[in-house]
C-alpha positions as CSV (number, residue, x, y, z in Angstrom):
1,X,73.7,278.2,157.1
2,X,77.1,279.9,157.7
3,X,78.8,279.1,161.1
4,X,80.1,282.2,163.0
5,X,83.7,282.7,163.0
6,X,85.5,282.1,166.4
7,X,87.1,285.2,166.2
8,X,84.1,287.0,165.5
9,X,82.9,286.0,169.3
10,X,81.1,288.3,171.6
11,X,82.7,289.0,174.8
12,X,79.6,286.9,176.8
13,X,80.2,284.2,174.0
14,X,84.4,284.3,175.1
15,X,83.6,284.3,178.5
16,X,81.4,281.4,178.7
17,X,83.6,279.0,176.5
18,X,86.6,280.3,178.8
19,X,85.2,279.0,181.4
20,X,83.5,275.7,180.3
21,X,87.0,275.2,179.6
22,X,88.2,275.6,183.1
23,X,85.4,273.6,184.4
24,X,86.4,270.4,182.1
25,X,90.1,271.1,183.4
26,X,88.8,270.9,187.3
27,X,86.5,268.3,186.6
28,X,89.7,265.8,185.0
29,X,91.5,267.1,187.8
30,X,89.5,266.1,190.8
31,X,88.6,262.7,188.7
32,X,92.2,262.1,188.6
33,X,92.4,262.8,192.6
34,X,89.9,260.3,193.4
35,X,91.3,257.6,191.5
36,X,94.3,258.4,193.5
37,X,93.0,259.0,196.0
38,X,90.5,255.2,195.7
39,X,94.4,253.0,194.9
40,X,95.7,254.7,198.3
41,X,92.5,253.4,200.3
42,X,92.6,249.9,198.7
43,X,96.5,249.8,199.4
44,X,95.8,250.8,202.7
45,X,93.0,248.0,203.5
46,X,94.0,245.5,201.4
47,X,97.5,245.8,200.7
48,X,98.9,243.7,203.8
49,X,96.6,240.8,203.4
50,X,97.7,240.4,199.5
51,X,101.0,240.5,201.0
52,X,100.7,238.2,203.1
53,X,98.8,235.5,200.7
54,X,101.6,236.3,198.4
55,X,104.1,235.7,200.9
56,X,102.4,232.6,202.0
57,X,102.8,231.1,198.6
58,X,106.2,231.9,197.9
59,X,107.2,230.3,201.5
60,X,104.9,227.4,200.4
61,X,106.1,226.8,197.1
62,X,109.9,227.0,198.3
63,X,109.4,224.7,201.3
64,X,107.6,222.4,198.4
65,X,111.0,222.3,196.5
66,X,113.1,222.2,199.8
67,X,111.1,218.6,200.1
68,X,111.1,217.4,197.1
69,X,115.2,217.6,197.0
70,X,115.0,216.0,200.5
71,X,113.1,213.3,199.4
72,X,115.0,212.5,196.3
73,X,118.3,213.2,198.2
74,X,117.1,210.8,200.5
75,X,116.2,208.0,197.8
76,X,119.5,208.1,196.1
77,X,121.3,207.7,199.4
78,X,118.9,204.3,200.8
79,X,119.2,203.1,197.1
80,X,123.2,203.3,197.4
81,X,123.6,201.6,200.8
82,X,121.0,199.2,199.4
83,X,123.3,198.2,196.2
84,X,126.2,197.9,198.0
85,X,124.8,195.7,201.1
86,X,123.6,193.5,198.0
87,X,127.1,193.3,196.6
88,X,128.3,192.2,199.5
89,X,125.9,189.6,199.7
90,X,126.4,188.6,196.3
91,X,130.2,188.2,197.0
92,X,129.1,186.2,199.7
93,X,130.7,188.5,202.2
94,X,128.0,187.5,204.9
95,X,129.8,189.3,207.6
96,X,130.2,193.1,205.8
97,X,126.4,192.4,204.1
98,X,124.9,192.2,207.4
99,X,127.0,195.3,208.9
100,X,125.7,197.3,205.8
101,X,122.2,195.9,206.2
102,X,122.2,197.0,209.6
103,X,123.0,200.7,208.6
104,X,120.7,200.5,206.1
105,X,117.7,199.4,208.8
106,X,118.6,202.0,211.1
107,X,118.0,204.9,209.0
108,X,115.5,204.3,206.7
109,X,112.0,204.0,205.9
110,X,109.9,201.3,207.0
111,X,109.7,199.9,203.4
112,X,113.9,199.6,203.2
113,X,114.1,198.7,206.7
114,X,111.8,196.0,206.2
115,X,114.0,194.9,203.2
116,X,117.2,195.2,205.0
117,X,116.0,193.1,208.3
118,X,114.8,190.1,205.9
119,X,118.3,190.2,204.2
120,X,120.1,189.7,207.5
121,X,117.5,187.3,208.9
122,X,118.3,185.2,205.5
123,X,122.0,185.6,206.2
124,X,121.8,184.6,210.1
125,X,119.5,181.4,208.9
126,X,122.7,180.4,206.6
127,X,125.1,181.2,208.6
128,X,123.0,178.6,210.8
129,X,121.8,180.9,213.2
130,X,118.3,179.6,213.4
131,X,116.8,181.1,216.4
132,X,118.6,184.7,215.4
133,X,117.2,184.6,211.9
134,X,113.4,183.5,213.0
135,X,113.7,186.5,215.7
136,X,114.2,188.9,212.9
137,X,111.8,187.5,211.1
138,X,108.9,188.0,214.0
139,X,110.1,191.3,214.0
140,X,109.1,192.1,210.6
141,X,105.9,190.4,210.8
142,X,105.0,192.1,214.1
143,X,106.0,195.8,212.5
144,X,102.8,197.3,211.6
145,X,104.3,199.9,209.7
146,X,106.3,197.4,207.2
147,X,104.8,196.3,204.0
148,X,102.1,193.7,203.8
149,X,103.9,191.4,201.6
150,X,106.5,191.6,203.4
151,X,105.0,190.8,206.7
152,X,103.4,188.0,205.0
153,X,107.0,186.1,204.1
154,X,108.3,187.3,207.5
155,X,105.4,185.0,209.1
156,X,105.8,182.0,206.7
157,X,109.3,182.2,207.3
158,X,109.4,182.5,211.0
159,X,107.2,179.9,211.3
160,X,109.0,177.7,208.7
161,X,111.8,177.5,211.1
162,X,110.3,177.0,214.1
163,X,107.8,174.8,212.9
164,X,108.8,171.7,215.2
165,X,108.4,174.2,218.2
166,X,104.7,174.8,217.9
167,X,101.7,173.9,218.3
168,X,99.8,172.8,215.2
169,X,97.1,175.2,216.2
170,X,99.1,177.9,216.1
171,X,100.5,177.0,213.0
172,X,97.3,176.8,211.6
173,X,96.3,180.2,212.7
174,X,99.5,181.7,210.9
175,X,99.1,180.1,208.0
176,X,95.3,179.6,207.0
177,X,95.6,183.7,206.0
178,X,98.5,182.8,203.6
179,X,96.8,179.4,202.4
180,X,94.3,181.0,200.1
181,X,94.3,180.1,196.3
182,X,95.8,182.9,194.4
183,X,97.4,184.6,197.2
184,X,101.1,185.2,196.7
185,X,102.7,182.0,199.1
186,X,99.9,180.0,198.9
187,X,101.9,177.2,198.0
188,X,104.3,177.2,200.7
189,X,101.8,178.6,203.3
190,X,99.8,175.6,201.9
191,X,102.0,173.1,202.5
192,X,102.4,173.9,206.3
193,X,99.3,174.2,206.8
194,X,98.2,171.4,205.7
195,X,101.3,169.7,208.0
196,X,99.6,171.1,210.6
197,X,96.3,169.6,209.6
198,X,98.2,165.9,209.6
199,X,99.7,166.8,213.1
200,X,96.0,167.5,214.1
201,X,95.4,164.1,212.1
202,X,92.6,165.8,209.8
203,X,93.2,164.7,206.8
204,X,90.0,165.3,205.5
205,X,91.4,169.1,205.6
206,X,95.0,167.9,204.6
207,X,94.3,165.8,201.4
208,X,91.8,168.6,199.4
209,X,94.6,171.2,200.5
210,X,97.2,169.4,199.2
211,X,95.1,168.6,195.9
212,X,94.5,172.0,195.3
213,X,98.2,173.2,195.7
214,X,98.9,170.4,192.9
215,X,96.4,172.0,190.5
216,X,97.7,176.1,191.1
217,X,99.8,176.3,188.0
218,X,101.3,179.2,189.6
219,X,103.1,176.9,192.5
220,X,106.4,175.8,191.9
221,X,106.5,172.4,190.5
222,X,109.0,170.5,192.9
223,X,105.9,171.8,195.7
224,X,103.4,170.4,193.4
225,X,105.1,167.1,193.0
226,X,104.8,167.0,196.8
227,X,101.3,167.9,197.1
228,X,100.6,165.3,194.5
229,X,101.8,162.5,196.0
230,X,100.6,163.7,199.5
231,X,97.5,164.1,198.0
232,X,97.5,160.7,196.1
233,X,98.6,158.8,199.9
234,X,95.2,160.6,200.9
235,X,92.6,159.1,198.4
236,X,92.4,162.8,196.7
237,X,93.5,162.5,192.7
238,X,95.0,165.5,191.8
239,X,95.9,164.7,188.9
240,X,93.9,166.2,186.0
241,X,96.4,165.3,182.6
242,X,97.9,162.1,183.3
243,X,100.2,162.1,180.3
244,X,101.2,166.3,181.0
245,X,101.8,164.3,185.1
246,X,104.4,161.9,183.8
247,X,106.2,164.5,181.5
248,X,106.5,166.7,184.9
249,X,107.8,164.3,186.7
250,X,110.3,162.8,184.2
251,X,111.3,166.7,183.8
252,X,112.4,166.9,187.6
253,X,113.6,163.3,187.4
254,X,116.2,164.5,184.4
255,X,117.2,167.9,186.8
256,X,117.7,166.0,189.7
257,X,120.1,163.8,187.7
258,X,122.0,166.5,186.1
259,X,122.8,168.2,189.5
């Protein structure tokens, strides 16, 4: 069947395609209005709070960056003033070490603090300033905020020092939390304790104390010598490999010699 020419369109046929036409035309117009017209009313209720979120993370991210530089600004600076108190303790320059060391504790963290008040308490205990040197050392066990480990040396030195100017109880209540196999100074918190434990005359605490220090392969061996023979003058054998005893002992005998 043969389609009717478009020119060949009655004037009804014209007028209705004329004005489908227009229709599609308003139709795409007033579509094209309320898309508008629907981005203005979001912008309107939306756009501050995306703003603001926005915003909010840009400020957050900066102030991130701000503290990140602070921090490592901050960590090159303590590490500086650390290295060069240390030089100066190396050089032997007790005086300038413990000036530096002071700076260093005053405006630091309480992990470099911590660091810095043990150097000058080792530098006033050999400078012989005994009571100075145990007084910083209280401090850093005391401080809370310091480093466990580094509370823990604080108390067995402090009380190292002052030893012969307490009371064995006390001693033994600072030290029996140090004395404990495997802990890190369980050998030298050992040994005073179980000093303590003499003073108290209990050697039936002293003597298996003392045997056990002898046995930690992870005590120093001069301190195991000691606890050995301590041990021995108690009953206790602590002695497991005779012949691996005797090669110890001639091993410190040949040091001792050589020094």
């Amino acid at each position: 069947m043969a389609l009717t020419p478009s020119n060949n369109l009655t004037d009804a046929e014209k007028r209705a395609k004329r004005e489908a036409s227009e229709q599609d035309a308003l139709l795409r117009e007033v579509d094209e209005a309320v898309r508008q017209d629907s981005f203005s009313h979001f912008g309107k209720r939306y756009g501050i709070p995306v703003g603001g979120l926005l915003l909010a993370g840009l400020l957050a991210f900066g102030g991130w960056l701000w503290w990140d530089a602070r921090q490592e600004a901050e960590l090159e600076r303590v590490s500086e003033r650390l290295i060069t108190a240390t030089d100066q303790l190396d050089a032997e320059n007790f005086d300038s070490a413990d000036s530096a060391f002071a700076e260093l504790e005053e405006g630091s963290g309480p992990g470099a603090a911590a660091v810095a008040k043990l150097a000058r308490a080792g530098i006033a205990f050999r400078q012989g300033r005994a009571d100075e040197a145990a007084e910083l050392y209280a401090a850093v066990a005391a401080n809370g905020d310091a480093p466990g480990p580094f509370r823990d040396f604080a108390t067995l030195r402090e009380v190292a020092i002052n030893y012969d100017k307490m009371e064995p109880e006390a001693v033994v209540e600072r030290m029996k939390p140090l004395a404990r196999p495997g802990a890190p100074f369980f050998g030298s918190a050992g040994e005073l304790l179980g000093a303590a434990y003499l003073d108290q005359d209990k050697p039936e605490l002293a003597g298996p104390l003392f045997a056990e220090i002898a046995k930690d392969e992870t005590v120093p061996e001069s301190l195991r010598s000691r606890a050995r023979q301590l041990s021995g003058l108690m009953g206790i054998d602590a002695i497991e490999d005779v012949d691996e005893a005797l090669d110890e002992m001639r091993a410190l005998e040949a040091e001792s010699a050589s020094q």
